[in-house]
C-alpha positions as CSV (number, residue, x, y, z in Angstrom):
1,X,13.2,-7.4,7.3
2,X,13.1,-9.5,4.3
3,X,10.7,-8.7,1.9
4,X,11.0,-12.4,0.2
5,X,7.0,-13.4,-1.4
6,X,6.0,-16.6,-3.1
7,X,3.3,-16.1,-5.4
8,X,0.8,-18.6,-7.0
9,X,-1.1,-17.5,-10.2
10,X,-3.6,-20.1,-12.0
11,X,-7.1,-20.2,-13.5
12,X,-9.4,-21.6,-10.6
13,X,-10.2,-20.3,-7.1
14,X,-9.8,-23.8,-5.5
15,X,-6.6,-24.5,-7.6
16,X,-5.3,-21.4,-6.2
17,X,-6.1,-22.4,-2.5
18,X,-4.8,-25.9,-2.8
19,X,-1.2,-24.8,-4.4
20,X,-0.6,-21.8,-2.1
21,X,-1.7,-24.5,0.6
22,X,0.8,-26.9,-0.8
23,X,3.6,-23.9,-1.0
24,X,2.7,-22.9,2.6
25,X,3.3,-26.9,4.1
26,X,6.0,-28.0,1.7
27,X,8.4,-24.8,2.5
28,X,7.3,-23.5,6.0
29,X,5.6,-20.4,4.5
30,X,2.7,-18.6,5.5
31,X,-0.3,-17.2,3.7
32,X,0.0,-13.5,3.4
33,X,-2.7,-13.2,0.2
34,X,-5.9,-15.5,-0.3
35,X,-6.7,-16.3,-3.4
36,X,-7.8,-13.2,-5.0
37,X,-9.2,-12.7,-8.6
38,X,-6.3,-11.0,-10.9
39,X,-7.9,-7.8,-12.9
40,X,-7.4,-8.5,-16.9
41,X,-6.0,-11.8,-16.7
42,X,-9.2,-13.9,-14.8
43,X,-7.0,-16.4,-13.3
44,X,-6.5,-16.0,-9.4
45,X,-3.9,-15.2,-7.4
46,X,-2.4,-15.9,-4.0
47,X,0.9,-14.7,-1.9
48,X,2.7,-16.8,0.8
49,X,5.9,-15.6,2.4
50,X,8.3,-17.0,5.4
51,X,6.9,-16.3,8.9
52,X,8.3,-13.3,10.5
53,X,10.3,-14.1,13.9
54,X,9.0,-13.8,17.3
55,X,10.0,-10.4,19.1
56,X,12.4,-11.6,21.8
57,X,11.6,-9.9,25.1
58,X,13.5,-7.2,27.1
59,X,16.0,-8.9,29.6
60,X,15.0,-8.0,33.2
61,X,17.3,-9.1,36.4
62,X,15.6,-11.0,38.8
63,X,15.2,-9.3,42.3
């Protein structure tokens, strides 16, 4: 499993949601944080990382 994450750090709530947004359509990524308020720093922040595959199913013979 790869443990690749795409963050998004910036000073607004909405900014926040509109970048990690534009990460998410641009690259193929998926949200994995919404925007959250950062302790100490008061900007937001937001995570996005590649989709995780599909389990492929058990092969069963027919009959």
């Amino acid at each position: 499993m790869d443990d690749l994450v795409f963050s998004v750090q910036v000073s607004g709530r909405a900014r926040c949601a509109a970048e990690l947004a534009r990460l998410c359509t641009a690259f193929g990524l998926v949200p994995i944080l919404s925007p959250t308020l950062s302790p100490g720093t008061d900007r937001y922040m937001a995570r996005c990382a590649p989709p995780r595959p599909e389990p492929v199913p058990a092969w069963e013979p027919d009959g």
